[in-house]
N, C-alpha and C positions, 0 to 999 in steps of 0.2 A: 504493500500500500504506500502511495507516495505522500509524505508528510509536507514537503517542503520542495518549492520550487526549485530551478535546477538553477546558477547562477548567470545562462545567459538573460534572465530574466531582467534581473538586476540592469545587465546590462543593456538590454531594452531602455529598461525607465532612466539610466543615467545620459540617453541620448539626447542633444538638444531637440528641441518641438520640431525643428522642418523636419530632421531627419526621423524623427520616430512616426510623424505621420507620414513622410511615403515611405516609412519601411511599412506599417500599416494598410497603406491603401494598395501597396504593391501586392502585400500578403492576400486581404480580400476580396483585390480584384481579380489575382490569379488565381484563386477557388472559384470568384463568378464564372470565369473565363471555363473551368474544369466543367461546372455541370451545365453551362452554354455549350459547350463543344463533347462532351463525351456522355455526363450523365443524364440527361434531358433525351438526347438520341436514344441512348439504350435504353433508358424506359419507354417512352412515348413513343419510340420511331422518327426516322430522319422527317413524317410528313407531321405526325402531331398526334395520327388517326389510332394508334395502337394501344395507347392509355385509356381512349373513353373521353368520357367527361369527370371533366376534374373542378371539384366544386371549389372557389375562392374564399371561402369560408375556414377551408386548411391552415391554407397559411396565415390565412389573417389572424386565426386561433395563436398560432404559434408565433407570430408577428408579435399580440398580444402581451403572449406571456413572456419572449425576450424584452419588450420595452417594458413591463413592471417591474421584473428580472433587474434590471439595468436600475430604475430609478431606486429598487431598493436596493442596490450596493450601493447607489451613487451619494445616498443619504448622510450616514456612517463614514464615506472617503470624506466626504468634506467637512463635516462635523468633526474628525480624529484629524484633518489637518488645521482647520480651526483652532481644535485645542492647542496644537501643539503650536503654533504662533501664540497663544497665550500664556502657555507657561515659561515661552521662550523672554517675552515682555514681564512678566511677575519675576521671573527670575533677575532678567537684568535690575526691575524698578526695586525688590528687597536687598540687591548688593550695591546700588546708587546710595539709596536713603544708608544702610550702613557704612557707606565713605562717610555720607556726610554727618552721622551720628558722632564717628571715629573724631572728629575736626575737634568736639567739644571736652575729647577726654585728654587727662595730664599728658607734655610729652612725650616724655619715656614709654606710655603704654601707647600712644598714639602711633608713634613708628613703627612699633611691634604690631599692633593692630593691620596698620595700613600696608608693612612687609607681607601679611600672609596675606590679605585679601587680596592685595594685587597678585600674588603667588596664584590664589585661588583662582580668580577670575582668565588669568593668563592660560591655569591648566587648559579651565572648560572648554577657552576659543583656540589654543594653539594644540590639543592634545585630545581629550574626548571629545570636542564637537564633530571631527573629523572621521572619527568612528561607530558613528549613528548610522550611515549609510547604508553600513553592512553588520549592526549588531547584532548579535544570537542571543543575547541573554541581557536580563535588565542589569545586572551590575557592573561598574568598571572601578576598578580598581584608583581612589583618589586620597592620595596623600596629602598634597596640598590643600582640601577640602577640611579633611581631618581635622589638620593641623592650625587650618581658620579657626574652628570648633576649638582645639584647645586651649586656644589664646583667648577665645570668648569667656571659658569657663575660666581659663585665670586670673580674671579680673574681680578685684574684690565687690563682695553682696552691694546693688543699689540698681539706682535707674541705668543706670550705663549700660550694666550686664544686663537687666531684664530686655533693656529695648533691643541689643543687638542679638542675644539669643533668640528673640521674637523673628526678627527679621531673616536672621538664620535658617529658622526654622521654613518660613516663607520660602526662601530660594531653596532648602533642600526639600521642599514637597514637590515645586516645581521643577527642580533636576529629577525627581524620582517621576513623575508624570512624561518627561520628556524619555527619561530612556527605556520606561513601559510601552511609549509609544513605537522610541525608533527600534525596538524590540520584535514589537507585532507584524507578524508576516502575515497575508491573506491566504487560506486554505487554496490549498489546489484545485480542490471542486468546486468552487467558487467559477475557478476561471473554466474549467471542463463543461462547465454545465451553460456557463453563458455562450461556450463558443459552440457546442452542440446545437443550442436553438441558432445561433446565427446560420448554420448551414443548414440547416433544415430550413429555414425563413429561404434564404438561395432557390435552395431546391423546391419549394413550395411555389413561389414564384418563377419561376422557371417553368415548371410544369405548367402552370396555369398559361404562359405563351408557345405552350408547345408546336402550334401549328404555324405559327410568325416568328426567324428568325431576328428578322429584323424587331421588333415589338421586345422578342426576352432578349436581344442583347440592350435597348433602351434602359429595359425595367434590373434585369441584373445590374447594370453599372448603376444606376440611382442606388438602390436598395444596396447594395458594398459601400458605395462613399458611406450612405448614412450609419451605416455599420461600425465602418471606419472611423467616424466622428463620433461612436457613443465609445469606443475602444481609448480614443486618443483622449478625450474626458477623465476616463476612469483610469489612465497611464499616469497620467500628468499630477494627479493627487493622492494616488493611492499609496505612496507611500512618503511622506513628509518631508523626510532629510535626505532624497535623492532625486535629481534632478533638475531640469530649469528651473523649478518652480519648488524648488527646495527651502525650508526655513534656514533663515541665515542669522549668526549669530551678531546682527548688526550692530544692537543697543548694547551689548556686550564686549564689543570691540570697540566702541565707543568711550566705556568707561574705561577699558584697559589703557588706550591711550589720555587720558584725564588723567588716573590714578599714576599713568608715569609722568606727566606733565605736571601734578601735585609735587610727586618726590623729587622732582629734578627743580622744582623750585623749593623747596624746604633747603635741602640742599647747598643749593646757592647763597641763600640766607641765612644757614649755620656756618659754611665756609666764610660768609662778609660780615657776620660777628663775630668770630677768632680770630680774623686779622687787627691786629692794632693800626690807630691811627697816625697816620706820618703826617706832618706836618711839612 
């Protein structure tokens, strides 16, 4: 039984949009093209006359239940890549507000504070955001996260620590939302079952122009694009952190260049207070 898609899948959806939809429409045109030319003849006959009458009622049946088919996956793709733009924004918005929590506490804990978060923040977008594409399992291994966490808890009891443990708390439910999501793969049957009714929709149609050449090649090429467009829809979202249309960790590379543009000015103005002044 197959559990799990094979990885040129992956590499489907990592294709930019032109090329995934004509890899797409190349795919089911050339299945149109299969039972326009082979499968339509040997059932029907090269004149139309050896099937009978073929009620349109069939395919429309089956037409049917591919487009409910389709909108209820399509529900769920865009709703799980929703979220996962949300947790992506909650996450960056609870490690912002903790820079700027960080500002109001003593020195000394301040730089240690502001050392790991920036640590932290740095991991996320230079080291696991890059590994969502292709995760298998919701955990990754983060030390620098950890290690934010410990310096939160070694701050002595008060509002300092309640506020940025709170905040903490925030971006690690939203890192844990994000790699449940870039975790989740879509069943195989999922995809077996929608690409079954598409060729039967084909062949359905098809049949039904058996006797006009001309007329099923019209109606096969319509009925494949539009195939082709509920395909390239459901490519393009279905899974979150690959692709064009991938979530990016923007607001979080935002702060990381901040949080070095903070310390590189601290910095500067601890270096231009230990110089004495020359006269």
């Amino acid at each position: 039984m197959i559990t799990r898609l094979p990885a040129f899948f992956d590499n489907l959806l990592a294709l930019p949009m032109p090329l995934m939809v004509l890899f797409l429409l190349t795919y089911w045109g050339a299945l149109a093209y299969v039972v326009h030319r082979w499968l339509v003849p040997w059932i029907a006959g090269r004149t139309g006359q050896k099937l009978g009458r073929f009620e349109a009622e069939v395919p429309a049946q089956i037409g049917l239940a591919f487009g409910l088919l389709i909108s209820f996956i399509a529900i769920p793709v865009w709703e799980q890549h929703s979220l996962a733009e949300e947790s992506a924004r909650t996450e960056a918005a609870a490690y912002r507000e903790m820079a700027e929590s960080i500002e109001d506490a003593p020195p000394a804990e301040a730089t240690r504070l502001h050392a790991a978060l920036r640590d932290a923040v740095a991991f996320t977008v230079d080291t696991e955001w890059p590994q969502l594409a292709h995760l298998l399992t919701p955990r990754v291994t983060a030390a620098p996260i950890r290690e934010l966490r410990t310096a939160i808890h070694a701050l002595p009891d008060g509002a300092m620590q309640t506020e940025l443990h709170d905040l903490y708390k925030q971006a690690a439910t939203a890192r844990e939302t994000r790699l449940r999501i870039a975790a989740t793969r879509p069943p195989p049957a999922r995809w077996g079952i929608v690409g079954i009714l598409a060729i039967l929709t084909l062949l359905g149609v098809g049949l039904i122009h058996a006797e006009s050449r001309r007329a099923r090649r019209m109606a096969l090429g319509m009925v494949s694009v539009g195939i082709s467009c509920c395909f390239v829809v459901l490519f393009a979202y279905t899974r979150p952190y690959i692709g064009q249309f991938a979530v990016k960790p923007v607001d979080l590379q935002d702060l990381v260049a901040d949080l070095d543009a903070g310390e590189t000015t601290t910095r500067t103005a601890t270096i231009t207070a230990d110089q004495p002044l020359t006269r």
